[in-house]
Backbone bond lengths (Angstrom), bond angles and torsions (degrees), N, CA, C in turn:
res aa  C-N    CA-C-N  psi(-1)  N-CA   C-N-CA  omega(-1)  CA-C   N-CA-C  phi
1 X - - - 1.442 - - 1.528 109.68 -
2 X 1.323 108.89 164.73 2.018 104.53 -154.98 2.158 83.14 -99.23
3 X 1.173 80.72 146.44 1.892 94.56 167.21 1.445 114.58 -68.61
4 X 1.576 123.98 139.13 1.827 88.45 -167.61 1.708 61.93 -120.30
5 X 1.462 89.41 171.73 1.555 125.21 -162.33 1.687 101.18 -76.62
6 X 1.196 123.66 -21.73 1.468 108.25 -168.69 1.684 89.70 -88.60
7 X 1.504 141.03 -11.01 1.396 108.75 -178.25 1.096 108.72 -87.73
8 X 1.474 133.85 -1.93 1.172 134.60 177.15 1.430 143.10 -33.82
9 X 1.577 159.61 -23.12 1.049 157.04 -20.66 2.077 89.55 -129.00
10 X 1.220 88.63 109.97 1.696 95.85 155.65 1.556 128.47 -74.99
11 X 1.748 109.80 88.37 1.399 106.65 169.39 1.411 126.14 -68.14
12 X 1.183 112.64 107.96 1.981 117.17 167.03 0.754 112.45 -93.42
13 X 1.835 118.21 128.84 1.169 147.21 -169.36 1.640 96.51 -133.19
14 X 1.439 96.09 100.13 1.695 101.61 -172.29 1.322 98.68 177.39
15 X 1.995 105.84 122.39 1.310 127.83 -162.22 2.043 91.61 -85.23
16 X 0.919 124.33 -21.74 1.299 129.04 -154.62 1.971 93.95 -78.61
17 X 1.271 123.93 120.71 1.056 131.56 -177.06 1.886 93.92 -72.66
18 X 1.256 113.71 -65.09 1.743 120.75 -178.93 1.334 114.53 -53.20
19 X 1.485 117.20 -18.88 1.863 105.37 -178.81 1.723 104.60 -92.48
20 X 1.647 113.51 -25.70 1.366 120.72 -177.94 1.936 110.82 -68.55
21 X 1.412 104.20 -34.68 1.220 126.83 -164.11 2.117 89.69 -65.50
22 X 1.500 95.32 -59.03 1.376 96.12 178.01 1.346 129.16 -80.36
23 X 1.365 129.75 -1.60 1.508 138.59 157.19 2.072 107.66 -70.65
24 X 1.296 108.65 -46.48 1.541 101.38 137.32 0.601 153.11 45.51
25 X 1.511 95.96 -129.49 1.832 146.40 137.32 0.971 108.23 -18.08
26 X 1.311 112.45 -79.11 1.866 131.71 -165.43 1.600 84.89 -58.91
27 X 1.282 158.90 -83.92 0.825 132.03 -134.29 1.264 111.12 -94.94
28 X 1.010 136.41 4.99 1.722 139.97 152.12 1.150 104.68 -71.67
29 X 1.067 131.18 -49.32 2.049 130.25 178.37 1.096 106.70 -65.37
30 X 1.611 133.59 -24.72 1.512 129.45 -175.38 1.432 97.12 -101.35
31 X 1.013 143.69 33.51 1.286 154.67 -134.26 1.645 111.12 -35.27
32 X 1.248 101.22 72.68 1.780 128.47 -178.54 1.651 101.22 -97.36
33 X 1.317 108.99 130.30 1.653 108.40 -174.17 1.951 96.49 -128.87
34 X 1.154 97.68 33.48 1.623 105.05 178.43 1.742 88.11 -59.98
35 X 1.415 109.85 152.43 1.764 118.23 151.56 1.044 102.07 -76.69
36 X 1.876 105.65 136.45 1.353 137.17 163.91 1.394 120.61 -97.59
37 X 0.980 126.14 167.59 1.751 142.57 -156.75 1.278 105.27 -179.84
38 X 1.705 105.19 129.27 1.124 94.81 162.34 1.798 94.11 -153.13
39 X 1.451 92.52 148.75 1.514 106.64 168.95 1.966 104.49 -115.48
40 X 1.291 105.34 152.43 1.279 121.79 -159.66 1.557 114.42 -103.98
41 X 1.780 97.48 -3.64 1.731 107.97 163.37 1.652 109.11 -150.85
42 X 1.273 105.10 157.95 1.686 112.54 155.46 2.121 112.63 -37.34
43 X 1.042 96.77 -28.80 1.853 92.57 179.19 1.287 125.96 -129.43
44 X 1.391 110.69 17.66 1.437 141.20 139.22 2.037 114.41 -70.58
45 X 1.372 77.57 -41.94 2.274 82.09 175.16 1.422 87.96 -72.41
46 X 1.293 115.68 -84.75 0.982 126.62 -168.48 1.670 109.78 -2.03
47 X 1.523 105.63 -79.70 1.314 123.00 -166.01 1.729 106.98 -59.36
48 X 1.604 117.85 -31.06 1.282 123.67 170.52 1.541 103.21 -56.45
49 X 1.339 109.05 -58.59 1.982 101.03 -158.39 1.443 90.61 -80.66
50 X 1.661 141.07 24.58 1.352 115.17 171.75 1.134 100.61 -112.17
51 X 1.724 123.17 -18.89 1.269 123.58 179.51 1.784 117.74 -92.84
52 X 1.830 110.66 4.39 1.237 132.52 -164.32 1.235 136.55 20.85
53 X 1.823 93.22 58.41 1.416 117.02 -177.59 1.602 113.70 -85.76
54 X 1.801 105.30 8.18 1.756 109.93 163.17 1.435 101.94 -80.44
55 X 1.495 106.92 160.06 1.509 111.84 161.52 1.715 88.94 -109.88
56 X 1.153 79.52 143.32 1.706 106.78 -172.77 1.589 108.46 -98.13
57 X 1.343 141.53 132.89 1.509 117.65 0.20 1.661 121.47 -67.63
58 X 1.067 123.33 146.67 1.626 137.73 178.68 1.262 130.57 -145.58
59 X 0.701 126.46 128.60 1.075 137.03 164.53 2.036 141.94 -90.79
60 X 1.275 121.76 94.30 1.416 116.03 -167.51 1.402 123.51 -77.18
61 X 1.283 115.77 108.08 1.246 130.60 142.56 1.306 142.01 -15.39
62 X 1.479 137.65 20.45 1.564 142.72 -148.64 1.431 130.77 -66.77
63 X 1.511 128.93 126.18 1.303 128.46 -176.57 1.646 89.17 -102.07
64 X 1.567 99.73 147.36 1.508 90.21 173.93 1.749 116.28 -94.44
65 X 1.572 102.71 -26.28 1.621 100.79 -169.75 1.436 100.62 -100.58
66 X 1.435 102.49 114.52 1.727 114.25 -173.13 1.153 124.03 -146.71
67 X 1.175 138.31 122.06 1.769 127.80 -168.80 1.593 113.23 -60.87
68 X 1.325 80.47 169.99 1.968 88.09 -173.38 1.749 119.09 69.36
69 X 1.228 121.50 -62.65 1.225 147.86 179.03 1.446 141.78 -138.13
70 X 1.417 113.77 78.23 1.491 126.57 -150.83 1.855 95.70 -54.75
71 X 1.331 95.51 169.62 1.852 102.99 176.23 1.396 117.89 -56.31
72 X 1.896 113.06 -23.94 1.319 115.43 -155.90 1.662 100.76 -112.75
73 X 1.437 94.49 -22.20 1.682 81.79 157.97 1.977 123.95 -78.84
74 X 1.357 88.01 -20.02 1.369 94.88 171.50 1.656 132.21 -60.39
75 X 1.402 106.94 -61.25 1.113 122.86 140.31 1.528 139.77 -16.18
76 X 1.342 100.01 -74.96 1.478 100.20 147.86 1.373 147.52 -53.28
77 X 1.332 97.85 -19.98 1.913 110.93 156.63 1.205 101.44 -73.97
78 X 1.147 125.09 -75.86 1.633 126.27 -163.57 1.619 107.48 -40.81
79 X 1.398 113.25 -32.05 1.471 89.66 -168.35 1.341 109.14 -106.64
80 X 1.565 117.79 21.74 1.463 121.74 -177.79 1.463 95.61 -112.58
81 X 1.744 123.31 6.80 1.258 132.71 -173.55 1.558 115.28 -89.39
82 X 1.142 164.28 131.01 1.692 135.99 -174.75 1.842 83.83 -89.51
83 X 1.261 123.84 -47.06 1.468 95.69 173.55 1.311 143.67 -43.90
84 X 1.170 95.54 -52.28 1.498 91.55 158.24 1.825 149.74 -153.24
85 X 1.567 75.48 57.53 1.572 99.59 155.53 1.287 146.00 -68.20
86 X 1.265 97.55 11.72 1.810 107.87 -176.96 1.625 107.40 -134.68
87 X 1.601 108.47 10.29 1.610 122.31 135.96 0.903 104.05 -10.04
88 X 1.715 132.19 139.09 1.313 138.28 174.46 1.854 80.12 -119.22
89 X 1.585 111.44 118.88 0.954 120.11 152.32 1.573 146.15 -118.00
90 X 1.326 113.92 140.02 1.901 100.89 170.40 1.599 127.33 -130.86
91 X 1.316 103.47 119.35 1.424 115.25 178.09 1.344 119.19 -48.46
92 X 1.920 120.03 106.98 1.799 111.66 158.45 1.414 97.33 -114.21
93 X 1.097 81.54 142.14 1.983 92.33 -174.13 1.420 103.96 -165.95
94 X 1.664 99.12 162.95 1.541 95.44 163.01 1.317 122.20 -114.96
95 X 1.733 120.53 25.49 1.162 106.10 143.29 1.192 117.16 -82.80
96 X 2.035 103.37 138.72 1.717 130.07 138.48 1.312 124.42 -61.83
97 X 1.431 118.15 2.97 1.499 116.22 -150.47 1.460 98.73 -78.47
98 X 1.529 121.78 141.17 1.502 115.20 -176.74 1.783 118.55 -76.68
99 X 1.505 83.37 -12.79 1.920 90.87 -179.10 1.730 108.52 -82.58
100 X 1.255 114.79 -41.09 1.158 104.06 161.21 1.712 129.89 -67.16
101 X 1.214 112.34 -31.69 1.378 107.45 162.92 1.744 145.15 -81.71
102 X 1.828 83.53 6.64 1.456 99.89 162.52 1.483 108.04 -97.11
103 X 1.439 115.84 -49.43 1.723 112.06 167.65 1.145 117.36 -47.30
104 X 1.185 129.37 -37.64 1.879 125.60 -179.36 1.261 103.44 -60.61
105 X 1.510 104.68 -59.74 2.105 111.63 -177.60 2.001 97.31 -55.23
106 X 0.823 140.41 -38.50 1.461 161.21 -169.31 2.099 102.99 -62.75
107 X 1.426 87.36 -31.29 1.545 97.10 -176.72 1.203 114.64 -114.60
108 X 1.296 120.79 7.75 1.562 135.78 152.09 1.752 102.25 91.89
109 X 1.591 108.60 40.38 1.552 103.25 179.30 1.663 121.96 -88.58
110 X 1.007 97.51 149.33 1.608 97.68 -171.38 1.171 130.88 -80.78
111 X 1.358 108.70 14.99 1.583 113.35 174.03 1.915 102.31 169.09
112 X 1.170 126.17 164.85 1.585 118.47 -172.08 1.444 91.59 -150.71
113 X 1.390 121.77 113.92 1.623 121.47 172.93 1.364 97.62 -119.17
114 X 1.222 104.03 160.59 1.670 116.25 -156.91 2.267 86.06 -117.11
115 X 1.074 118.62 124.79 1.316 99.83 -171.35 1.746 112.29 -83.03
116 X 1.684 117.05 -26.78 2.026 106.58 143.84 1.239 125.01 -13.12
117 X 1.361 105.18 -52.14 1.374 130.00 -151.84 1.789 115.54 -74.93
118 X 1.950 94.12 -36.72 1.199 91.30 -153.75 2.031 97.58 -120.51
119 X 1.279 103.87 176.41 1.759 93.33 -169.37 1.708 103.54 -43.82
120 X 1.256 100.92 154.41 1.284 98.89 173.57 1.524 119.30 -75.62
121 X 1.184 104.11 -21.11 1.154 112.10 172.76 1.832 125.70 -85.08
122 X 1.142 97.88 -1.31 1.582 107.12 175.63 1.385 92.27 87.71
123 X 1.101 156.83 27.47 1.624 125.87 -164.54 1.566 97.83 -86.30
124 X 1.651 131.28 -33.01 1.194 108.01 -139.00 2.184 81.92 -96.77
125 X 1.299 87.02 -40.87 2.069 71.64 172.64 1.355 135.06 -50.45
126 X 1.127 103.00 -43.16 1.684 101.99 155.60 1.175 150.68 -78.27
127 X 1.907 107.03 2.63 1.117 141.99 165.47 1.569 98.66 -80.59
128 X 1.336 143.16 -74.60 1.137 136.32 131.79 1.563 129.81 14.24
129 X 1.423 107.43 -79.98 1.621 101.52 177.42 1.985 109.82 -68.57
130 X 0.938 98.11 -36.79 1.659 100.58 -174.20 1.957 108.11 -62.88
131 X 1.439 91.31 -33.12 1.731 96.20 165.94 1.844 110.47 -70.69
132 X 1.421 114.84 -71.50 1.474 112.69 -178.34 1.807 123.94 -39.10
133 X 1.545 98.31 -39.81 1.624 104.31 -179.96 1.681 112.01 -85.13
134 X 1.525 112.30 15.60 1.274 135.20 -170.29 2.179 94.24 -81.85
135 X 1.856 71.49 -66.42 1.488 86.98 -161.09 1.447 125.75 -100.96
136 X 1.293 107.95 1.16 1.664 132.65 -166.17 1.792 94.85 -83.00
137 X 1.347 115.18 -171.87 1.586 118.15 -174.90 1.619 75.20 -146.44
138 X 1.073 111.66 126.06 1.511 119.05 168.06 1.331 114.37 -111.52
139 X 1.306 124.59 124.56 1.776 134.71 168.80 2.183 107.01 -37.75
140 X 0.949 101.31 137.68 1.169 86.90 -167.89 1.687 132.43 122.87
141 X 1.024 104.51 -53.90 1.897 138.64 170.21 1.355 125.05 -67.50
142 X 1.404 116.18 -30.15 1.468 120.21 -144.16 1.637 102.62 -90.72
143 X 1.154 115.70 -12.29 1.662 116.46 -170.62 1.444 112.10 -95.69
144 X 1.602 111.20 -21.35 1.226 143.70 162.71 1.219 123.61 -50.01
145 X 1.351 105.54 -50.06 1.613 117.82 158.13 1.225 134.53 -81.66
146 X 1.054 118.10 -18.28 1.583 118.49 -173.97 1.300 107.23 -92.17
């Protein structure tokens, strides 16, 4: 049976009060009613997916420059975790830096958008995730359906 898009849960992991405000946006204008989450550091998630206050399936959202616990130290927990190392994650950030965007690919992320780069308003990334969690089979889902 196909995954439908509203059980999806978009985790945001993003210290930036104005980029969360506009991820949002974008998904109220694309009129996406997925559940949102957001933690406000790398050890704020952390402490969320250990106390498993996500509803699962989800998907994380990652900023890399964040107090307390940057994205890439984050990352690197999760995937040294067997719980949850098979996180489906995606980098928005505003590093360009090529060292960080080899460590993200390095940590098995599923995509790296630079937010310069991309609408300011988020439309086309969440146009994006709302397509992939469309058609993807996510771990998590399957008992749900049957």
């Amino acid at each position: 049976m196909t995954t439908h898009a509203n059980q999806v849960t978009l985790f945001v992991v993003e210290d930036d009060d104005v980029d969360y405000i506009a991820i949002q946006r974008s998904l109220q204008h694309l009129k996406i009613a997925n559940p949102l989450v957001r933690a406000t550091d790398g050890q704020e998630a952390l402490e969320m997916l250990q106390s498993k206050s996500i509803q699962h399936p989800f998907i994380m959202l990652l900023d890399l420059q964040m107090p307390r616990m940057t994205g890439l130290e984050l990352l690197s927990t999760i995937r040294n975790n067997s719980d949850f190392k098979d996180t489906i994650v995606f980098i928005l950030t505003t590093s360009d830096d090529e060292s960080d965007i080899v460590a993200s690919y390095q940590h098995n992320v599923a995509g790296y958008f630079v937010k310069d780069e991309v609408d300011k308003e988020f439309f086309d990334v969440i146009s994006l995730l709302d397509g992939y969690w469309q058609i993807v089979h996510l771990p998590g889902n399957s008992e749900s359906n049957q």
